[in-house]
C-alpha positions in Angstrom: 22.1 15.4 -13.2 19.2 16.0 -11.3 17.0 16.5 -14.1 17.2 13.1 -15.1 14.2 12.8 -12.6 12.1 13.7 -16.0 13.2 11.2 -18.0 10.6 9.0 -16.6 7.9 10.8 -18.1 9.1 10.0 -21.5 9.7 6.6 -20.9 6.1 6.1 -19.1 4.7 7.8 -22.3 6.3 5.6 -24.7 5.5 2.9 -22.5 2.6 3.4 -22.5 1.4 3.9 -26.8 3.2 0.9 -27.9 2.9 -1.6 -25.0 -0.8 -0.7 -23.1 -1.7 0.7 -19.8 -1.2 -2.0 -17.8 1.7 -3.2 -18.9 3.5 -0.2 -18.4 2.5 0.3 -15.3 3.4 -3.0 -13.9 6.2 -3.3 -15.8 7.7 -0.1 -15.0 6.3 2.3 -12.8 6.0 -0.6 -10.0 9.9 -1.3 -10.3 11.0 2.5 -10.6 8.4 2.8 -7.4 10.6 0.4 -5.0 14.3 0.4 -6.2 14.7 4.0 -6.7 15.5 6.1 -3.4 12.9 9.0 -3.1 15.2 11.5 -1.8 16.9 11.5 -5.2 15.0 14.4 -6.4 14.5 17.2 -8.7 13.4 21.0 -7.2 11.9 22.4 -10.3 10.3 26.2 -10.4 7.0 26.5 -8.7 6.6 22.7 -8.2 7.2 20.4 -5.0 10.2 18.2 -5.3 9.7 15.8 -7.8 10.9 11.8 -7.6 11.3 9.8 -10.0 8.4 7.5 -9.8 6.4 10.7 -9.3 7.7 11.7 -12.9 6.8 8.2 -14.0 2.9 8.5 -13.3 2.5 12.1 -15.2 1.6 10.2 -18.4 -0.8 7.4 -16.8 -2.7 9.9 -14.8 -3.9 12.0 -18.3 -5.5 8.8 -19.7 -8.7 7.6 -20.7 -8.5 4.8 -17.8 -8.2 7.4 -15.0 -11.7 8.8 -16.1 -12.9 5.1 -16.1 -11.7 4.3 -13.1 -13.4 7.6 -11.9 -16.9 7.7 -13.4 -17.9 4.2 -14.9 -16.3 2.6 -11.9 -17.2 4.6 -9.1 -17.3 3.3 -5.6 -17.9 4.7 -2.3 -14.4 4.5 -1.1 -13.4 7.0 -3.1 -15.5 10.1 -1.7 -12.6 9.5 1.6 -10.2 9.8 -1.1 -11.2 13.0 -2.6 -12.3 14.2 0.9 -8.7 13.2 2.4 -7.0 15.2 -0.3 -9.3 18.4 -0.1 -9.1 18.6 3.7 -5.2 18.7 3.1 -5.7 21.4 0.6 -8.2 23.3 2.8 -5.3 23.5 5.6 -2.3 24.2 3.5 -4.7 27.3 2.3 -5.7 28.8 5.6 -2.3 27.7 7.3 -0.1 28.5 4.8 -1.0 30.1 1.4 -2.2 29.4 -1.9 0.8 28.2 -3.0 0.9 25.5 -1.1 -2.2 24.4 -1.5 -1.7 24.2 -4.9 1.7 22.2 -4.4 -0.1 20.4 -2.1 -3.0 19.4 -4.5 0.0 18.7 -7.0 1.1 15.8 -4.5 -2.0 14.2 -3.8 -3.1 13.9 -7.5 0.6 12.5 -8.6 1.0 10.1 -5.5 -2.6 9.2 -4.1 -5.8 10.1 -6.3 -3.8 9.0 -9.1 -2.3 6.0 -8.3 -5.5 4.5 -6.5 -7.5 5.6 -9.6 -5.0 3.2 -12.1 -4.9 0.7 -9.4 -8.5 0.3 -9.7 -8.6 -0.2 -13.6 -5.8 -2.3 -14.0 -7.3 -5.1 -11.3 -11.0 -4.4 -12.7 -11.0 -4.0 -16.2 -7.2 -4.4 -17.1 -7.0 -7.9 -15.7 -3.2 -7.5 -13.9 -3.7 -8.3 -10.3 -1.3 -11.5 -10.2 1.3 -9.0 -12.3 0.8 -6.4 -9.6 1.8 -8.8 -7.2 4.6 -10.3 -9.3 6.2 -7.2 -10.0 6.0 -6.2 -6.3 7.2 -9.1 -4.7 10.4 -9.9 -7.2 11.5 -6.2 -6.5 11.4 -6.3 -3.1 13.1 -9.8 -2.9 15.7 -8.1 -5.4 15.9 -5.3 -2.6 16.0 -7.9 0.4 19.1 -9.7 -1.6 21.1 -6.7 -2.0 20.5 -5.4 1.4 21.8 -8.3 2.8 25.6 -6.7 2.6 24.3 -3.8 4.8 22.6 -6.2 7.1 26.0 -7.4 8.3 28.8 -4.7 6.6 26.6 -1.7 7.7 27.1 0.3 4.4 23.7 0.4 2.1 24.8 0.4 -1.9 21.9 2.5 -2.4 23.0 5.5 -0.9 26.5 5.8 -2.7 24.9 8.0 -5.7 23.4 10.3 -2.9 27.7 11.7 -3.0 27.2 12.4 -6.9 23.4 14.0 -6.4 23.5 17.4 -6.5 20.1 18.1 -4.6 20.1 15.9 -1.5 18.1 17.2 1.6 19.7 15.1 4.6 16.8 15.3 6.6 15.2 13.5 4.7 16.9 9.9 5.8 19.0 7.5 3.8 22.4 8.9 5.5 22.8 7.0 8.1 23.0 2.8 8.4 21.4 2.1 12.5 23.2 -0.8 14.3 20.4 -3.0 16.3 21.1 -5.9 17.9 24.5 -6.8 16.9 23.7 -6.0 12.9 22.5 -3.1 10.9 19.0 -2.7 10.3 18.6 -2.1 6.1 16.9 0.5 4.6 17.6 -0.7 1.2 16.4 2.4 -1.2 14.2 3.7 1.5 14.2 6.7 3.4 14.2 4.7 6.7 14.2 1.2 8.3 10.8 1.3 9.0 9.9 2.4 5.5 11.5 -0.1 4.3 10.1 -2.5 7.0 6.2 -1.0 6.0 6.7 -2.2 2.5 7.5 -5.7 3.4 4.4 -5.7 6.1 2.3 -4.9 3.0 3.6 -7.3 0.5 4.2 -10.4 2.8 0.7 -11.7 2.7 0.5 -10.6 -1.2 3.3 -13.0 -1.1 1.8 -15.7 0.9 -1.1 -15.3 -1.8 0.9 -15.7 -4.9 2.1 -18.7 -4.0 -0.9 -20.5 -2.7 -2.6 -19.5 -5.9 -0.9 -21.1 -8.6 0.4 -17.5 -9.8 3.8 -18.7 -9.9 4.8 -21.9 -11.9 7.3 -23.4 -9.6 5.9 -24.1 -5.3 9.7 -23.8 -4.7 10.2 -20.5 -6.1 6.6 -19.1 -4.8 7.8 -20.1 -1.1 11.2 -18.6 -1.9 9.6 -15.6 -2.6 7.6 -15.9 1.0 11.4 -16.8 2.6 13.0 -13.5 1.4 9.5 -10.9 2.3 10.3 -12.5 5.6 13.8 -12.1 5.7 13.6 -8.7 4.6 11.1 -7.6 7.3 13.3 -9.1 9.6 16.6 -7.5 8.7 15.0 -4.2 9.1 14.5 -5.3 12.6 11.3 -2.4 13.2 9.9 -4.0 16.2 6.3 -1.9 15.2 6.5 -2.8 11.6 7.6 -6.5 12.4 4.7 -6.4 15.1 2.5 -5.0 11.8 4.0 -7.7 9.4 2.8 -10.7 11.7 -0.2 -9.2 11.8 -1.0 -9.0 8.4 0.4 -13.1 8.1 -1.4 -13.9 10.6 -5.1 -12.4 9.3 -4.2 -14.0 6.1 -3.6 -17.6 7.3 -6.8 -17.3 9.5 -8.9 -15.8 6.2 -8.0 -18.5 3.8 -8.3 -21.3 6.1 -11.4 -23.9 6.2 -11.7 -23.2 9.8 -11.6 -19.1 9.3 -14.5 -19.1 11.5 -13.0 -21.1 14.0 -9.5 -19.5 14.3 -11.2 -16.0 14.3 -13.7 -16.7 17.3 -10.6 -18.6 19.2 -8.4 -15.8 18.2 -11.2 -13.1 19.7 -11.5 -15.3 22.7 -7.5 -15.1 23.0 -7.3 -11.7 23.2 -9.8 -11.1 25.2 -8.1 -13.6 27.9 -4.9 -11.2 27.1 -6.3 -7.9 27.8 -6.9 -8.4 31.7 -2.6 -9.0 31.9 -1.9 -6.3 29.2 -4.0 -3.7 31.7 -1.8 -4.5 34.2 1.1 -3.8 32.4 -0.1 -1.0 30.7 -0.8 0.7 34.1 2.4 0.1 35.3 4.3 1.8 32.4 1.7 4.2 32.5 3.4 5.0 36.2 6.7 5.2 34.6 8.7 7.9 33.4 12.0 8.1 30.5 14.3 8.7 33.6 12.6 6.2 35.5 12.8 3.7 32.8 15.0 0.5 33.0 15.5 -1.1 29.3 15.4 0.6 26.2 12.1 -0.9 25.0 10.8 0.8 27.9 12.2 3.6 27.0 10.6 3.9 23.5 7.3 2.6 24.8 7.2 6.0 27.5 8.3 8.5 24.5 4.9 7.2 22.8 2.9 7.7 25.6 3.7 11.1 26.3 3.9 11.3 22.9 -0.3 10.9 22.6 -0.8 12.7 25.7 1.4 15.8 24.8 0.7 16.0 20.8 -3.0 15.3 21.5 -3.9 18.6 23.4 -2.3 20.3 20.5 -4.6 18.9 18.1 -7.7 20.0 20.3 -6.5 23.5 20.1 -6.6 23.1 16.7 -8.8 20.3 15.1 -10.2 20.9 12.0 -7.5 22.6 10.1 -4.4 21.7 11.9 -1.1 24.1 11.6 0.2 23.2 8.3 3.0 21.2 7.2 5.3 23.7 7.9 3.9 25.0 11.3 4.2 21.5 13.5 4.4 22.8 16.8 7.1 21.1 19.2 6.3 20.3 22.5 9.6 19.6 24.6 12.3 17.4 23.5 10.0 15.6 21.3 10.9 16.4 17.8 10.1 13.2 16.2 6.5 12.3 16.2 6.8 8.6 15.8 2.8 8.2 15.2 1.2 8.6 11.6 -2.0 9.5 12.7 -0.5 11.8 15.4 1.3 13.6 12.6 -1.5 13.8 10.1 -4.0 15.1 12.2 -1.1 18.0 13.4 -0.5 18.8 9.9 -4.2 19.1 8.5 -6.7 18.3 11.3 -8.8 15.7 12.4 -10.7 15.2 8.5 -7.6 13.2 6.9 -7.2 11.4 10.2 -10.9 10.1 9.7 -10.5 10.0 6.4 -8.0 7.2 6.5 -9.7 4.9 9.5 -12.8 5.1 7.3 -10.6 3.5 4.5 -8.8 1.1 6.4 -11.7 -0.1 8.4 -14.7 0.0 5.7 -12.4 -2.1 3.0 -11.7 -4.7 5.7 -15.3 -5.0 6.6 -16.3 -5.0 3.4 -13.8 -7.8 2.1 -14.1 -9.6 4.9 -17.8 -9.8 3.9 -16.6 -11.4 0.9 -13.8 -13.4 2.2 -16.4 -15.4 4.4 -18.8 -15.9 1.3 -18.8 -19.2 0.4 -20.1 -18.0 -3.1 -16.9 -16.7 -3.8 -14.2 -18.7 -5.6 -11.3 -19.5 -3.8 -8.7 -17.6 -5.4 -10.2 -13.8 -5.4 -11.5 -14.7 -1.5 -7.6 -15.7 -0.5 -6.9 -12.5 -2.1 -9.1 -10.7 0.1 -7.8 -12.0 3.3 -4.8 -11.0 1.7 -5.2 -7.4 1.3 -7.2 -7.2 4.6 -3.9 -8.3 5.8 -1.9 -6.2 4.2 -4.0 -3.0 5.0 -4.5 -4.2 8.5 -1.0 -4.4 9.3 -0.1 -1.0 7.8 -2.8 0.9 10.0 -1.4 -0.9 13.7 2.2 -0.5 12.2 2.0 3.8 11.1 0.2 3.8 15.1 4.0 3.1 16.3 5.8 4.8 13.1 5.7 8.0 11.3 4.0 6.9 7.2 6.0 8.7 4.3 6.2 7.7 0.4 6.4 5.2 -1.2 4.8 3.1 0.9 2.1 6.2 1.5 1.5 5.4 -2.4 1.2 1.9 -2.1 -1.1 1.8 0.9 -3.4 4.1 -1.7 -3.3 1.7 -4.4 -4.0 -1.4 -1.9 -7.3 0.8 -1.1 -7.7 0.9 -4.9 -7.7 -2.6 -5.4 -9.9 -3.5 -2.8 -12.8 -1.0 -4.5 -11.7 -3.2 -7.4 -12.4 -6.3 -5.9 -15.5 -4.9 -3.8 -16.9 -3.3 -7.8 -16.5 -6.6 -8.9 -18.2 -8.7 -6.2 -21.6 -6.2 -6.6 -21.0 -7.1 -10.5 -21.0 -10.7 -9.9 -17.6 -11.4 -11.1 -16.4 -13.2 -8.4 -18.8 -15.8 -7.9 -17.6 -19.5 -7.8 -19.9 -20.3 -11.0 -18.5 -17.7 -12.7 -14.9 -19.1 -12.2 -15.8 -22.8 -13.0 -18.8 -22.8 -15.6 -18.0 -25.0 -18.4 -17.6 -23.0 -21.7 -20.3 -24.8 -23.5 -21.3 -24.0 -27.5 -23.6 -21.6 -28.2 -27.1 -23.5 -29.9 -27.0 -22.6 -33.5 -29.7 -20.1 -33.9 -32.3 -19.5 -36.8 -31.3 -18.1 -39.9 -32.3 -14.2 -39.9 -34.3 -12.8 -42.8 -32.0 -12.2 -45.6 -29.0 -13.7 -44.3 -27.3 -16.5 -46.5 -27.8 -20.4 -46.4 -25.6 -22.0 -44.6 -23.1 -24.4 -46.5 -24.5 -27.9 -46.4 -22.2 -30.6 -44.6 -20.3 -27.7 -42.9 -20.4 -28.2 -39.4 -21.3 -25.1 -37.1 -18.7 -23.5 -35.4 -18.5 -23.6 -31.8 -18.7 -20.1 -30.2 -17.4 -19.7 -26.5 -18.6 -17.0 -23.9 -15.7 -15.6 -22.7 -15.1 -15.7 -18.8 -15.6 -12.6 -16.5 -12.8 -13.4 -14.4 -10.6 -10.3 -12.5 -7.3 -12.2 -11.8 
């Protein structure tokens, strides 16, 4: 049974001959992505563990529009790509062997280069970015609707084929359902809660968007859509994730408002009133230990303070290389390192680690350049804010939380489409006048030597110049 993992690949190929790139990709790699579980698996010989969805992108990544997206389309974020992927490789070969480099490459190419790469052609020169969003937010609401019986009955529908599976690796998460607060946190078809949760953070300002911007047809069922991206943050109840999702609301209400400036300087001001308090506190649980602790938040908030201060002494001894993925040392009781950027720079150095703040933190400076432009039309600019959200939220959020797939694949793709969106800002696609110029006809030109006479009486056809829009 387990090799139905590969069916995918036939699907995506067929897919993608009769129906186009894009389409296949939004219509079903993006579904297959969210609603199937990654720790349904196949362990085939010589290869990593392969998912479903991984199966899915083998045929987009040997096409035309990868090399596009590569070459013709190039943009600066994507050296911290490549370089993210090659510092993993580097460690996997000294730590490990070449084997798992090669597995390791395998990965990267399938569930990050990849991915970004497509995500970067279907926005810029495929045109897809509101069927992107579409396809991501109806799943996910699908998700949040189902996982509303495990919410309150504690038993996730997902997980019942894991009993039929015949490669299932429980150490991997989906077994157990978590009670919190008098419910059950969902994972849906996540590994985890805060998986799960991480995926909502990301989409719930894409949300927000959509339905601001006309994408949908009915207001009603555009702020429906925001409701249950909400709800199915909440129901996770992730306090770093939720912490992570407001964020992300929150940058994307201030970006698209008239008074962004405004609400950005009183926002500043805010939390710079906030951080003499916040020292205080943080001194005080700085003070404190896990047997001295009083509450359970308190609790949590110690084990990822030692957390830093242990893990981070480790990485000094070894910071350009790491120990390999399968070489994490363990210092005390702490097994779970509940800090993405902890982890990553454990498991391959400092390089990936910098790799990803140069991401995060160049796309949001560089979109936020554009969000503030008053040159750019209003409905790419939203989108900004948007994404800056999104991407925002998931760096604060995998600070408090470990960062696993699929989510690790969408947070590559959000990077791809803001290299879209920055590609087509430096083209000039994205200006106001390029959005609202009238389509005028073209004045009828002189006859060229040796063409025809025009029909007398016959009035010239009107040509139009097409629009260079992205969305």
């Amino acid at each position: 049974m387990d090799k139905t993992v590969l069916l995918p690949i036939f699907i995506s190929a067929a897919l993608i001959l009769s129906r186009g790139y894009s389409w296949a990709f939004c219509t079903f790699y993006i579904p297959l992505m969210v609603m199937v579980p990654t720790y349904l698996h196949y362990d085939g010989p010589g290869v990593p563990p392969i998912t479903f969805y991984l199966a899915a992108f083998i045929p987009f990544l040997f096409q035309k529009q990868i090399m596009q997206a590569a070459l013709d389309d190039f943009h600066w974020l994507d050296l911290f790509v490549y370089f993210y992927s090659f510092c993993v490789a580097m460690s996997e070969l000294v730590n490990e062997s070449l084997s798992s480099a090669r597995q390791m490459v395998f990965l990267d190419a399938f569930y990050q280069i990849g991915p970004y790469l497509a995500m970067k052609w279907i926005v810029l020169r495929g045109k897809r970015g509101d069927k992107v969003v579409t396809q991501y937010v109806g799943v996910l609401v699908l998700v949040a609707v189902i996982s509303l019986y495990e919410f309150r009955m504690g038993q996730n529908p997902f997980m019942r084929i894991r009993d039929i599976w015949p490669v299932y690796d429980t150490g991997m998460g989906g077994v157990f359902v978590y009670p919190r607060w008098g419910f059950f946190r969902i994972q849906g078809p996540f590994v985890h809660s805060i998986i799960c949760a991480l995926a909502y953070t990301m989409m719930w300002p894409m949300a927000m968007w959509a339905a601001q911007s006309g994408v949908y047809k009915s207001k009603f069922k555009g702020m429906a859509y925001v409701f249950w991206c909400w709800w199915g943050l909440m129901m996770t109840m992730s306090r770093g994730p939720m912490i992570g999702g407001y964020l992300a609301a929150g940058l994307y209400v201030m970006g698209q408002s008239k008074f962004r400036i405004q609400l950005f300087a009183a926002a500043a001001f805010f939390a710079a009133l906030m951080s003499i308090p916040a020292s205080f506190k943080i001194s005080e649980y700085m003070s404190l230990t896990r047997e001295t602790a009083k509450s359970e938040s308190q609790e949590t908030v110690i084990y990822r303070k030692d957390l830093i201060f242990n893990y981070v002494e480790k990485i000094q001894e070894r910071p350009w290389l790491g120990y390999g993925f399968l070489n994490l040392p363990q210092v005390g009781d702490q097994k779970s390192i509940d800090n993405a950027y902890l982890l990553i720079g454990l498991n391959w150095g400092v390089g990936p680690v910098l790799a990803m703040l140069v991401l995060g933190l160049g796309s949001i400076l560089a979109m936020a350049k554009v969000g503030f432009s008053s040159r750019t039309h209003e409905k790419p600019r939203k989108l900004c804010w948007a994404l800056i959200g999104g991407i925002a939220g998931t760096h604060f959020t995998i600070a408090t939380v470990y960062h696993a797939y699929p989510t690790n694949t969408m947070y590559f793709m959000w990077i791809g489409w803001a290299a879209a969106l920055l590609t087509a800002n430096k083209r000039g696609l994205l200006k106001k006048e390029v959005y609202e110029a009238e389509l005028v006809p073209n004045e009828p030109s002189e006859e060229a030597e040796g063409d025809s006479p025009k029909q007398e009486g016959a009035p010239a056809k009107p040509t139009k110049e097409p629009s260079m829009v992205i969305l």
